[in-house]
LUMTIKOL-419103 format. One record per atom (N, C-alpha, C, O): residue number from 1; residue in three letters; y, z, x. Coordinates in pm, 1 decimal. Layout:
REM residues N
(NUM; ALA; (Y; Z; X))
...
END
This chain:
REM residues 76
(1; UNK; (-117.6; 0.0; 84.3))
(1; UNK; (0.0; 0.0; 0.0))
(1; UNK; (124.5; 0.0; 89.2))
(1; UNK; (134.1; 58.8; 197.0))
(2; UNK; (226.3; -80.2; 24.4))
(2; UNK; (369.5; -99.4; 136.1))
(2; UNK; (443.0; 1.4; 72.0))
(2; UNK; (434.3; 4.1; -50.8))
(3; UNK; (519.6; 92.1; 132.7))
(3; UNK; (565.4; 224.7; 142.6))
(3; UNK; (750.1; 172.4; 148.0))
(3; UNK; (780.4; 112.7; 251.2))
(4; UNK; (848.6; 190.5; 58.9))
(4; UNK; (969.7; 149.9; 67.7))
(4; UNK; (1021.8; 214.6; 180.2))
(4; UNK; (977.0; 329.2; 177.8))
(5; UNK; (1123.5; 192.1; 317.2))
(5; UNK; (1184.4; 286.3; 402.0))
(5; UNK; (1275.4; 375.5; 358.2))
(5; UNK; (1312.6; 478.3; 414.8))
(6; UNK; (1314.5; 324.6; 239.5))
(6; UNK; (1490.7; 376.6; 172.0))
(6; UNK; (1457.6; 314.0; 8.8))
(6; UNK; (1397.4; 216.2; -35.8))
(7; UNK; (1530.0; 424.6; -46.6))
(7; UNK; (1494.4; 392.1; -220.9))
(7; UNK; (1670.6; 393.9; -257.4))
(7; UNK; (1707.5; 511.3; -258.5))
(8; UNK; (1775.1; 306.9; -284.0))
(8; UNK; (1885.8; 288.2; -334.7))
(8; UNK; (1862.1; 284.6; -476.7))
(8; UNK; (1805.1; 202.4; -548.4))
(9; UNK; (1942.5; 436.8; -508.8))
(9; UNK; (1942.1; 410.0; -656.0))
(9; UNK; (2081.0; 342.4; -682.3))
(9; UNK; (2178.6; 364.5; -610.6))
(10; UNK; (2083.0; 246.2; -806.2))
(10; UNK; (2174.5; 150.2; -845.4))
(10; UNK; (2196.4; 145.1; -1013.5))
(10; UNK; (2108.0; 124.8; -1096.8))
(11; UNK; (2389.9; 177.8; -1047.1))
(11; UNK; (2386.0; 168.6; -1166.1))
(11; UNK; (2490.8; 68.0; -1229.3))
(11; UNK; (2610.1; 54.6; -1202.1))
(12; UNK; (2413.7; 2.6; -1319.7))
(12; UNK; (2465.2; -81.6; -1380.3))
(12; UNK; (2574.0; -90.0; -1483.6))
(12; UNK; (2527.4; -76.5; -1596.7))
(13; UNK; (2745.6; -113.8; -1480.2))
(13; UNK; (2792.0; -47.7; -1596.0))
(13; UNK; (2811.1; -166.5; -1660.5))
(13; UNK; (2836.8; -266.2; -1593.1))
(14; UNK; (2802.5; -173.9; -1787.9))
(14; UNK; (2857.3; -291.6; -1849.6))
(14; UNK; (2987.3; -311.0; -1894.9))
(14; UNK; (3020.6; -424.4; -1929.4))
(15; UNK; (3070.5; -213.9; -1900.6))
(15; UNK; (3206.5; -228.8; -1918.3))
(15; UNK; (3293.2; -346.8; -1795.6))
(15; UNK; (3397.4; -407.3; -1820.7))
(16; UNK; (3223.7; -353.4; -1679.8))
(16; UNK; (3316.4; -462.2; -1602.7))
(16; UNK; (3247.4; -562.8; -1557.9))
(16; UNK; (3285.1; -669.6; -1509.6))
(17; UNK; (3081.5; -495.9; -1589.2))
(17; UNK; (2998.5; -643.0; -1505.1))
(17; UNK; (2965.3; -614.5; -1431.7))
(17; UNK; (2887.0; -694.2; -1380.0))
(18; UNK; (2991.9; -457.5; -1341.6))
(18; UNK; (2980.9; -425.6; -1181.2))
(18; UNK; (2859.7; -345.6; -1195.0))
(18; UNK; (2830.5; -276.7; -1292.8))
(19; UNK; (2790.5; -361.4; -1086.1))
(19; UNK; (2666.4; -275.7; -1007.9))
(19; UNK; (2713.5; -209.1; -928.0))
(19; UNK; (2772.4; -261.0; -833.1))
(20; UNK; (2702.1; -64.2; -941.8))
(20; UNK; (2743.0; 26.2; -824.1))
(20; UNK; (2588.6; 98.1; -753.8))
(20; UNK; (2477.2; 124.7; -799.0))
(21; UNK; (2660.0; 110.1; -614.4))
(21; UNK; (2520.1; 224.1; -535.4))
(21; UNK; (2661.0; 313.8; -435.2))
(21; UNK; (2775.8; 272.5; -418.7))
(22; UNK; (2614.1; 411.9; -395.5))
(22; UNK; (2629.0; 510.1; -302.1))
(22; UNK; (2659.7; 529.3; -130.7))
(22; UNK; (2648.6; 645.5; -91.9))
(23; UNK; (2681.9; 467.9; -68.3))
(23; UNK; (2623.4; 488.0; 61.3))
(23; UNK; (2592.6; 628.2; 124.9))
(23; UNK; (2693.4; 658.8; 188.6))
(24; UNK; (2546.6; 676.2; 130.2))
(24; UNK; (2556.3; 800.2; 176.1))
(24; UNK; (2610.3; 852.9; 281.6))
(24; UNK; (2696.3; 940.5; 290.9))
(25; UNK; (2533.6; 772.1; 389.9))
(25; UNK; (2555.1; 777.4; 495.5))
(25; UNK; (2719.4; 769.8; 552.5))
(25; UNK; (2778.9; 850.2; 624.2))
(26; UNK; (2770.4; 631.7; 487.0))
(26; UNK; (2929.6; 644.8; 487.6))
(26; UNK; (3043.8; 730.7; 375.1))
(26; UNK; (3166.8; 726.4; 372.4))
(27; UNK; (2964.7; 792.6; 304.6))
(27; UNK; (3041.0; 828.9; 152.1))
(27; UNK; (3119.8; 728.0; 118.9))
(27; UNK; (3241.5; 733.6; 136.7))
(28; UNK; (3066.4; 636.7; 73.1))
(28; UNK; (3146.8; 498.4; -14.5))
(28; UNK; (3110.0; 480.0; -106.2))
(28; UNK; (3028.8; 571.7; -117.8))
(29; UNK; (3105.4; 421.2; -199.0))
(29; UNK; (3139.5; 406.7; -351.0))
(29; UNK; (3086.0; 226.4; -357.1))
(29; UNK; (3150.5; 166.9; -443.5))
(30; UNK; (3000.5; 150.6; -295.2))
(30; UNK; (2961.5; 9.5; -326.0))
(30; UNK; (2946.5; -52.8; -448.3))
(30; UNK; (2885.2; 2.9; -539.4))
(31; UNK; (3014.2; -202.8; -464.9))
(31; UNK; (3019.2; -243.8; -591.8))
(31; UNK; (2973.2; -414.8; -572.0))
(31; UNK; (3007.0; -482.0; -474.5))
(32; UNK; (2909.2; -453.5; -659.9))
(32; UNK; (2904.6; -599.3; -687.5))
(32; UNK; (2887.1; -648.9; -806.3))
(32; UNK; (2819.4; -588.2; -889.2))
(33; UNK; (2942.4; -760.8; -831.9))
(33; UNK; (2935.5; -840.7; -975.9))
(33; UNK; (2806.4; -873.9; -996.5))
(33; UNK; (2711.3; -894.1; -920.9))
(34; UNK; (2825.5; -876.0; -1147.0))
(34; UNK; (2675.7; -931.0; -1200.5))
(34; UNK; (2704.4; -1106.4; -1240.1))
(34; UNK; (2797.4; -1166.7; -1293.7))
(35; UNK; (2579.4; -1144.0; -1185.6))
(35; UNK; (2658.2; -1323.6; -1191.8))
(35; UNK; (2564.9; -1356.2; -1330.8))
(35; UNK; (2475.8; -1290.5; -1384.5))
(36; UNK; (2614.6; -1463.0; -1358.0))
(36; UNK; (2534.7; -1549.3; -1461.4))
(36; UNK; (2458.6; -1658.6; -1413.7))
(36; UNK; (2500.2; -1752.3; -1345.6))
(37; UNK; (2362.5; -1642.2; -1448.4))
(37; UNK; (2258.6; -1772.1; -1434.4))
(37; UNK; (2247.6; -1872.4; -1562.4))
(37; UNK; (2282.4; -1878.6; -1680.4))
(38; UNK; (2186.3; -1937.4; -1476.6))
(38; UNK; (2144.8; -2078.8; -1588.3))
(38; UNK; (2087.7; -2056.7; -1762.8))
(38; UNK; (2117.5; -2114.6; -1867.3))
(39; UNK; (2003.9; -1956.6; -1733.3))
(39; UNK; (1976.2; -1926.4; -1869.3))
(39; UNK; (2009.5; -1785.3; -1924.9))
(39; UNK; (1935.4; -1695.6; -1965.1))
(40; UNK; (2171.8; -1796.2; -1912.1))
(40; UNK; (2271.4; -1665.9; -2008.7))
(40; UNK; (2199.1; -1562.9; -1984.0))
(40; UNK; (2132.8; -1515.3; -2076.2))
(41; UNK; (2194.7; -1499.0; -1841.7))
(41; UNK; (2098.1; -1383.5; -1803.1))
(41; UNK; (2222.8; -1354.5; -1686.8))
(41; UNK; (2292.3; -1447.5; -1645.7))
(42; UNK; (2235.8; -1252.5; -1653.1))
(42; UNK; (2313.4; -1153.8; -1644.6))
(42; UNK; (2206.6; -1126.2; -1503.4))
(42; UNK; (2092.3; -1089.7; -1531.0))
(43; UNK; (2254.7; -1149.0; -1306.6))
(43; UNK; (2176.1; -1160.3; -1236.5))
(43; UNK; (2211.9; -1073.1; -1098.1))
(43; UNK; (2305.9; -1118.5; -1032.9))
(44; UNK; (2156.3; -970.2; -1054.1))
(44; UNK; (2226.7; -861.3; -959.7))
(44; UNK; (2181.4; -989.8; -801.0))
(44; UNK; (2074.2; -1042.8; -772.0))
(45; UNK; (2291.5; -996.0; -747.0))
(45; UNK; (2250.8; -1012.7; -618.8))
(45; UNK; (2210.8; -909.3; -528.8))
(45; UNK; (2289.5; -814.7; -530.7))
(46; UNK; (2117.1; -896.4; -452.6))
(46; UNK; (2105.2; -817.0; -364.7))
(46; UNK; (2100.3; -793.7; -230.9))
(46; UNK; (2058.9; -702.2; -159.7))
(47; UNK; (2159.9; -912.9; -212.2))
(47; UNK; (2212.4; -928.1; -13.1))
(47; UNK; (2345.8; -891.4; -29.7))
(47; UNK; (2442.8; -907.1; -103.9))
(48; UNK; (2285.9; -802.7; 131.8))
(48; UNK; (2420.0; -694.2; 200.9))
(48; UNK; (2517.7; -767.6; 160.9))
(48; UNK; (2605.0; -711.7; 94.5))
(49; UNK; (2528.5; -893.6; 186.0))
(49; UNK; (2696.2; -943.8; 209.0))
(49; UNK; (2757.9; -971.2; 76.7))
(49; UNK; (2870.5; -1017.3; 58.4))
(50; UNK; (2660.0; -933.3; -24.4))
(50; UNK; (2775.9; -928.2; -179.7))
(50; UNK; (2805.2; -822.5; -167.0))
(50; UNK; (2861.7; -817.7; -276.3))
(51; UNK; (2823.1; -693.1; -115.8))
(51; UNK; (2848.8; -570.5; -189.0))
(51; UNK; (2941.1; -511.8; -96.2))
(51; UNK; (2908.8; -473.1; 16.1))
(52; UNK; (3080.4; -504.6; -154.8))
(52; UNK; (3186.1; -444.8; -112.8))
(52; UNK; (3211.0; -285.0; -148.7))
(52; UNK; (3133.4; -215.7; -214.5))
(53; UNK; (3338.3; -241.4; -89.9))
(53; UNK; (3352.4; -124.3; -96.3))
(53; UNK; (3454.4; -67.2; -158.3))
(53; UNK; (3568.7; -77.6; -113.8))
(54; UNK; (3425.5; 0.8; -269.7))
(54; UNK; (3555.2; 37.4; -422.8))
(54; UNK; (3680.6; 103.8; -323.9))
(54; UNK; (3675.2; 205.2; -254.4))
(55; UNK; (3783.7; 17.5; -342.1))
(55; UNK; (3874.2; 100.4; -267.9))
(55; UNK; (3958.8; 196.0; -370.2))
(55; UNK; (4037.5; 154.0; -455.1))
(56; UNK; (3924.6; 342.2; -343.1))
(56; UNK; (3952.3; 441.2; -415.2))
(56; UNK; (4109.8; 466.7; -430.0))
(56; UNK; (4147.5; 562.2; -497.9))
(57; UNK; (4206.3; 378.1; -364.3))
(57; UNK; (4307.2; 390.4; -341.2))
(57; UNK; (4399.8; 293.2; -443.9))
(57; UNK; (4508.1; 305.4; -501.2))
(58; UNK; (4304.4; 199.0; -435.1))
(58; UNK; (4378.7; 59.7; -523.2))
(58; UNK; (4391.8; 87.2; -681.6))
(58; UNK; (4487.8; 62.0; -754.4))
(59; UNK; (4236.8; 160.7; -722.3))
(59; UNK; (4172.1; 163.4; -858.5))
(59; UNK; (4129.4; 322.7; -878.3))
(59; UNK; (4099.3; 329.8; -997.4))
(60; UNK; (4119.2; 401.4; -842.3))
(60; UNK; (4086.5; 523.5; -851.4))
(60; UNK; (4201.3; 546.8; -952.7))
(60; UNK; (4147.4; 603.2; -1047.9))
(61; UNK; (4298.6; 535.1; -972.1))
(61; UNK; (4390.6; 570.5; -1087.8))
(61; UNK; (4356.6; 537.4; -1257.8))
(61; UNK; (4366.0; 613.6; -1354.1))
(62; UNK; (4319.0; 411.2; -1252.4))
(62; UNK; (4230.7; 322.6; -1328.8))
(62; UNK; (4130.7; 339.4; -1389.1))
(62; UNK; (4125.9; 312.4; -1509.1))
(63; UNK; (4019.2; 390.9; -1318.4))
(63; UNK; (3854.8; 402.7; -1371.5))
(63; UNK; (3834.2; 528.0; -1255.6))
(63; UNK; (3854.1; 534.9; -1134.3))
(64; UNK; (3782.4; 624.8; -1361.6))
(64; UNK; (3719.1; 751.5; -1300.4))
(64; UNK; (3602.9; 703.7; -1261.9))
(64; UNK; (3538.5; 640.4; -1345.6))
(65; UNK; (3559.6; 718.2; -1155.8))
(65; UNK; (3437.2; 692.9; -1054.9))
(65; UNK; (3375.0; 834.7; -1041.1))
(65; UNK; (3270.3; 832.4; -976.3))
(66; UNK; (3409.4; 947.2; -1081.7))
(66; UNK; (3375.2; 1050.4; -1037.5))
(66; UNK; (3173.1; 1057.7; -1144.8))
(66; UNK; (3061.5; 1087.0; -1102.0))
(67; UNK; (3197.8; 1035.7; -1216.7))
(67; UNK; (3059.0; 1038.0; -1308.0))
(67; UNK; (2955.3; 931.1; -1231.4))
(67; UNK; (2836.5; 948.2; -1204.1))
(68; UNK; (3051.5; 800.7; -1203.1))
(68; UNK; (2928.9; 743.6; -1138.7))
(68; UNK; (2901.8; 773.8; -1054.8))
(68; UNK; (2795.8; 722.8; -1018.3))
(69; UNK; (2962.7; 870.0; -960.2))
(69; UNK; (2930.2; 932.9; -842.3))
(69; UNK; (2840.5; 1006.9; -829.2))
(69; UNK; (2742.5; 1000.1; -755.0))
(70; UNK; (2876.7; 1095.9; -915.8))
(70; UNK; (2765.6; 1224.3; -941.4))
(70; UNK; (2626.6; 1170.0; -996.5))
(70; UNK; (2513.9; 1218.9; -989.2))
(71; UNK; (2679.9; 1035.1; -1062.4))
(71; UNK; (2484.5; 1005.1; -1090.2))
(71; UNK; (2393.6; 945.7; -1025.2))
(71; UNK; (2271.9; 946.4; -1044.0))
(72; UNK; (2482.4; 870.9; -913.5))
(72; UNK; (2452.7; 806.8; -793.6))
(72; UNK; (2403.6; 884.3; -697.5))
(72; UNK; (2333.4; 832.9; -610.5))
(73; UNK; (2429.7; 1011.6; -696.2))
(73; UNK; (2402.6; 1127.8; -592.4))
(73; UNK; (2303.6; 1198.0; -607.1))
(73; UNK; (2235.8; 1237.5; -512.2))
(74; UNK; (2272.2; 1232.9; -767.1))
(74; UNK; (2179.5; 1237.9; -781.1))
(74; UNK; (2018.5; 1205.8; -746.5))
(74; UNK; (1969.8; 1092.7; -746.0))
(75; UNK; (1934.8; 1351.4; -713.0))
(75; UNK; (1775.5; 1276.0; -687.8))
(75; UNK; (1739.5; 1211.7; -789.5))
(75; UNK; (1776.7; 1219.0; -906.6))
(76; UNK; (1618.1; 1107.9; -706.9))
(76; UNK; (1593.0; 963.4; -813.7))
(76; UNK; (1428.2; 1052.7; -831.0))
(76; UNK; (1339.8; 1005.8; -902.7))
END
């Protein structure tokens, strides 16, 4: 049996379309769009290089991140 190295939990909100995860390691807040595919399906990319970093400075006024935080932090 193949054994995962790292388990990223990831939550999906539907209010913007965005996928958030955690980094831990850096305490960041990661976000990426959910794209659309060909057949009206709603599609998470999951290479490193889609997923940027919520700048808490720009939007933190905006959308409380603090809940998705705490559920993100949460054991899975």
């Amino acid at each position: 049996m193949i054994e995962p190295k790292k388990l990223e939990k990831i939550i999906v909100w539907k209010v913007n379309s965005n996928t958030y995860f955690y980094k831990l390691e850096k305490n960041v807040l990661m976000f990426s769009m959910l794209y659309e595919n060909n057949s009206d399906r709603q599609v998470l990319c999951l290479d490193e290089d889609a997923w940027n970093e919520v700048d808490m400075e720009l939007v933190g006024d905006e959308i409380n991140y603090k809940p998705i935080i705490k559920s993100l932090k949460e054991k899975i």
